[in-house]
C-alpha positions as CSV (number, residue, x, y, z in Angstrom):
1,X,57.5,89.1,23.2
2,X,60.5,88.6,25.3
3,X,62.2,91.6,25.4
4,X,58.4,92.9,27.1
5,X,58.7,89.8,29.8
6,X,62.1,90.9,30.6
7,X,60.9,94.5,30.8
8,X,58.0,93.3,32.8
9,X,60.1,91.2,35.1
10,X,63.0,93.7,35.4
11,X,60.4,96.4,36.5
12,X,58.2,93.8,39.0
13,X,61.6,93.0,40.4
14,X,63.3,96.2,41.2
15,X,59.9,97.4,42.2
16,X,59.9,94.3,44.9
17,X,63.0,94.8,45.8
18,X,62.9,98.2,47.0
19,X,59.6,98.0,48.6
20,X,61.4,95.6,50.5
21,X,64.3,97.8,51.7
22,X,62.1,100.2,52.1
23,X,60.3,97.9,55.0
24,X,63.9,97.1,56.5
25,X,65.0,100.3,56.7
26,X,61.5,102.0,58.7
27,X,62.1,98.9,60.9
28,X,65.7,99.0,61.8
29,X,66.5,103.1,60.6
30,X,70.0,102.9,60.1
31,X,72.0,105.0,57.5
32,X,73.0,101.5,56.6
33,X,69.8,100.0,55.6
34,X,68.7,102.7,53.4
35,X,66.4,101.5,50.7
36,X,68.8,102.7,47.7
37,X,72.0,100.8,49.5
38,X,70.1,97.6,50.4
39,X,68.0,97.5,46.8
40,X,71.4,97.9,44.5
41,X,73.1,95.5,46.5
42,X,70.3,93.1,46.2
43,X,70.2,93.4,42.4
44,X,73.7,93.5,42.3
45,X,73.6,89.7,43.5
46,X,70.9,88.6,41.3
47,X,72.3,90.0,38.0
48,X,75.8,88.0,39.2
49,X,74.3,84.8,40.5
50,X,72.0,84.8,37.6
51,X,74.4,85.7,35.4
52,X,72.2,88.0,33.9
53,X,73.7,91.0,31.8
54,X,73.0,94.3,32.4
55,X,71.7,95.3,29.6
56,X,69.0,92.9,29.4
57,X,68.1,93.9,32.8
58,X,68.1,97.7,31.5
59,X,65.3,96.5,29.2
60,X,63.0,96.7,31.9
61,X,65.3,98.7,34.4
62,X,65.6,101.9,31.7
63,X,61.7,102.9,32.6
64,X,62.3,103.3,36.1
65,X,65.3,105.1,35.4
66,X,63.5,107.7,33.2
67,X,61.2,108.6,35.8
68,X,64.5,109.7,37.5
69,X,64.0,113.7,35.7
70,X,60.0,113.6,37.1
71,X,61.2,112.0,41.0
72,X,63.8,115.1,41.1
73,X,61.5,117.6,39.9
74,X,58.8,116.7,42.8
75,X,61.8,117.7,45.3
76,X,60.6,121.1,44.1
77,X,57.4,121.3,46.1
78,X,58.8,121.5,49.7
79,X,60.6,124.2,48.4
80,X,57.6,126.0,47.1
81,X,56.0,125.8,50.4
82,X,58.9,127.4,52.6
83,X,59.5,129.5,49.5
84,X,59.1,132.8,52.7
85,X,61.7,131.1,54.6
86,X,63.9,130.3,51.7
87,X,63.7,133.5,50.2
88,X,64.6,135.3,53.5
89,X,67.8,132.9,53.4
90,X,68.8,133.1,49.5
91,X,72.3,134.7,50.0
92,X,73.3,132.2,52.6
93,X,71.7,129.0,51.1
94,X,73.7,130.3,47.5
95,X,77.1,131.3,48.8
96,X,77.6,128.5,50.9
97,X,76.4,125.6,47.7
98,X,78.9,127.7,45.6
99,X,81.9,127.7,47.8
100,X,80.5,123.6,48.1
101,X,80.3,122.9,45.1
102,X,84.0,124.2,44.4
103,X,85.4,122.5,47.2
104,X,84.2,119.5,46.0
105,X,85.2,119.6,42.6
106,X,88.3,120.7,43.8
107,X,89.2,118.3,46.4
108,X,88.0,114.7,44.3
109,X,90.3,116.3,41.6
110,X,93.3,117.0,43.9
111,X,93.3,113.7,46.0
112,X,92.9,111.8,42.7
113,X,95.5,113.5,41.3
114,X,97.9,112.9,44.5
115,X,97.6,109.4,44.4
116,X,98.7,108.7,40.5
117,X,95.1,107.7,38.9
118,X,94.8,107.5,35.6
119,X,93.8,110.9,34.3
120,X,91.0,109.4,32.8
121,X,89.4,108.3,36.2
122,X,90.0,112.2,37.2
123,X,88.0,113.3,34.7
124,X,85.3,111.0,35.8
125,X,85.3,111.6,39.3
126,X,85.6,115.6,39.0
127,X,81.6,116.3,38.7
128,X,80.4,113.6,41.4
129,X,78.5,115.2,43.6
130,X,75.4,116.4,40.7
131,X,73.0,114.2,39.8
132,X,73.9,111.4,36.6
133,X,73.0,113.4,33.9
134,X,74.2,116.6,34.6
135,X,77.5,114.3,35.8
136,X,78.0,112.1,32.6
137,X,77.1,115.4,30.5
138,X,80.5,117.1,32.1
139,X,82.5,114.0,32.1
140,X,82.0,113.5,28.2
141,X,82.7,117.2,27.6
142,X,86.1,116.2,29.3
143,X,87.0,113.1,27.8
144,X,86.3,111.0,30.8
145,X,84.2,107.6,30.9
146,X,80.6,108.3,31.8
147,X,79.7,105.0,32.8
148,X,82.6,105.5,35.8
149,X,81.1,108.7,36.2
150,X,77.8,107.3,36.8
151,X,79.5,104.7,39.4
152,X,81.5,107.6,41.1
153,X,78.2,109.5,41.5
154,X,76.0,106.8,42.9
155,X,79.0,106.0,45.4
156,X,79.2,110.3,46.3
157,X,75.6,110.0,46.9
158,X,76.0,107.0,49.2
159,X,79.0,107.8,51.4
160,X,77.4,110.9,51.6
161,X,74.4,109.7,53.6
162,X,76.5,107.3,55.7
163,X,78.4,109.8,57.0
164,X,76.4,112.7,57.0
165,X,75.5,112.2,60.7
166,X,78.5,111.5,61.7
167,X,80.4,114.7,60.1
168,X,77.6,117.2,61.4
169,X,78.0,116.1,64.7
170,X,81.4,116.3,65.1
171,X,81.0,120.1,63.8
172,X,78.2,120.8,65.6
173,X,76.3,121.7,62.3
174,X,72.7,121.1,63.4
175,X,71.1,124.2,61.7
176,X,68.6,123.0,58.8
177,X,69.9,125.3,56.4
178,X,73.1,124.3,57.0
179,X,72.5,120.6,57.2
180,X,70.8,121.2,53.8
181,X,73.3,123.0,52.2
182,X,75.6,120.3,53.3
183,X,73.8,117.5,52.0
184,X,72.4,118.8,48.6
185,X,76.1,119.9,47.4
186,X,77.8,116.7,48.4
187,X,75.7,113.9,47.9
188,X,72.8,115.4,45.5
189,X,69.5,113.3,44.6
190,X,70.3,110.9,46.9
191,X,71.3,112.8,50.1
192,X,68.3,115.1,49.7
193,X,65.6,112.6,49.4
194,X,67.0,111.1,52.6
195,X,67.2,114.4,54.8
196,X,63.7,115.3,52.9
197,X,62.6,112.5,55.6
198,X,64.0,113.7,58.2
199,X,63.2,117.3,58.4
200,X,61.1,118.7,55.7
201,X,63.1,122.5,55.7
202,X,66.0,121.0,55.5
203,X,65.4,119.2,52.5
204,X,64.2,121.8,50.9
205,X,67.2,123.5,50.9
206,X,68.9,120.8,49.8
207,X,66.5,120.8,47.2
208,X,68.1,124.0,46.3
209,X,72.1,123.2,47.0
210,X,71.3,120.5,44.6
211,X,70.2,122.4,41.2
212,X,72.5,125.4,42.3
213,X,75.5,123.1,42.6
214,X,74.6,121.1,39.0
215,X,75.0,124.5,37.5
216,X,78.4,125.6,39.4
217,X,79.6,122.5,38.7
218,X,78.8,122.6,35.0
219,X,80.5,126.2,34.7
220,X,83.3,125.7,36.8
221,X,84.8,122.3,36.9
222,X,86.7,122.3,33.2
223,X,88.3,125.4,34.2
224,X,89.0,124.0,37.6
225,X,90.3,120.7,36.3
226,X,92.5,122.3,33.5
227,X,94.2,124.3,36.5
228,X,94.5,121.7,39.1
229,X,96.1,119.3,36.6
C-alpha cells in the first residue's frame, strides 16, 4: 500500500513539475528554461531537502521512464511525412551523422584521456551522445559505470541544447538538414525533441542522426576506444 502511494505521488509530482516548466519555458523561451533542465533541477531539490532516496522516488518515477522507448519512437512520424524530402537527402543526412558520431566518440575519449581521468570515467563518457539505453548497453560492454554513463548522457543532451544556437551561428549553419544532423548526433533524444519545436524538417532529420548515430556508435566506439587509449 505504500510503495503504490509513493508510486502515485512520485508520478503526480514529476508530472506537476514538468507541466510547470513546461509553462515557464513558452513564457520566457530561453534555452535556459527548457522544461527537462528546469524539471530535474526541481526534483533534484526535493529528493535532497526531503531527503528522499532515489530509489523510492524510482518507485513511481520508473513508469514514466519506461514510456521513454514509446516517446522516442513517436519522433518517427515527422519523419514519415517528409519521408520525399528525406529520401532525396539520404546520402547527406547519413554521411554527415557518421562522420558525427565518430567525432564525437572520438573527441569525449581524447579530451578525457588528456586530462588524467580515471579510465573508468572514459569508458563511461565514450558513448554520450545516444540515448540511455543504447549508452549504458556500450558502457557495460566496456567495463565502465552505467549509472555515470546515464549522468554523462543527460548532461550531452543538455549542453547540447544550450549551445546549439550559439555554435550554428557562429558557423553560419542555418540549413535544417544541417541543423538536424547537428543536433540529433550530439545531443540525441533530447536535442531533437527541442529542435522538433522549432522547425518540424529539421527535427525530423534529427530524428534520423539520432538512430543512425546509436548504431555507429554501437559498432564503432570499442574499436575506437581500444585505439585511442
Amino acid at each position: 500500500m505504500i510503495d503504490s502511494l509513493i508510486a502515485v505521488a512520485a508520478i503526480t509530482g514529476t508530472v506537476g513539475i514538468y507541466a510547470a516548466a513546461v509553462y515557464i519555458y513558452k513564457k520566457f523561451n530561453s534555452p535556459f528554461t527548457i522544461p527537462v533542465i528546469i524539471a530535474t533541477v526541481i526534483i533534484i531539490a526535493i529528493l535532497l531537502a526531503f531527503q528522499i532516496p532515489y530509489e523510492i522516488y524510482m518507485r513511481g518515477g520508473e513508469w514514466i521512464d519506461h514510456m521513454l522507448g514509446p516517446a522516442i519512437v513517436a519522433l518517427a512520424y515527422p519523419v514519415y511525412q517528409r519521408r520525399k524530402i528525406l529520401k532525396k537527402l539520404l546520402v547527406p543526412i547519413l554521411s554527415g551523422t557518421m562522420l558525427g558520431a565518430a567525432v564525437g566518440v572520438s573527441t569525449g575519449v581524447l579530451l578525457a584521456k588528456w586530462s588524467g581521468v580515471d579510465q573508468l570515467i572514459i569508458h563511461s563518457l565514450a558513448p554520450k551522445s545516444v540515448t540511455t539505453p543504447v549508452a549504458m548497453a556500450i558502457t557495460d560492454t566496456l567495463g565502465g559505470a552505467t549509472p555515470l554513463a546515464a549522468v554523462f548522457v543527460m548532461i550531452a543532451g543538455i549542453g547540447g541544447v544550450l549551445i546549439s544556437s550559439t555554435v550554428m551561428k557562429c558557423f553560419r549553419i542555418h540549413h535544417p538538414i544541417g541543423r538536424g544532423v547537428g543536433m540529433g548526433s550530439a545531443s540525441h533524444a533530447i536535442g531533437t525533441a527541442t529542435i522538433m519545436e522549432h522547425d518540424q524538417l529539421a527535427g525530423s532529420v534529427s530524428t534520423i542522426a539520432m538512430v543512425v548515430s546509436a548504431v555507429v556508435v554501437s559498432v564503432i566506439t570499442p574499436g575506437l576506444v581500444a585505439v585511442l587509449m
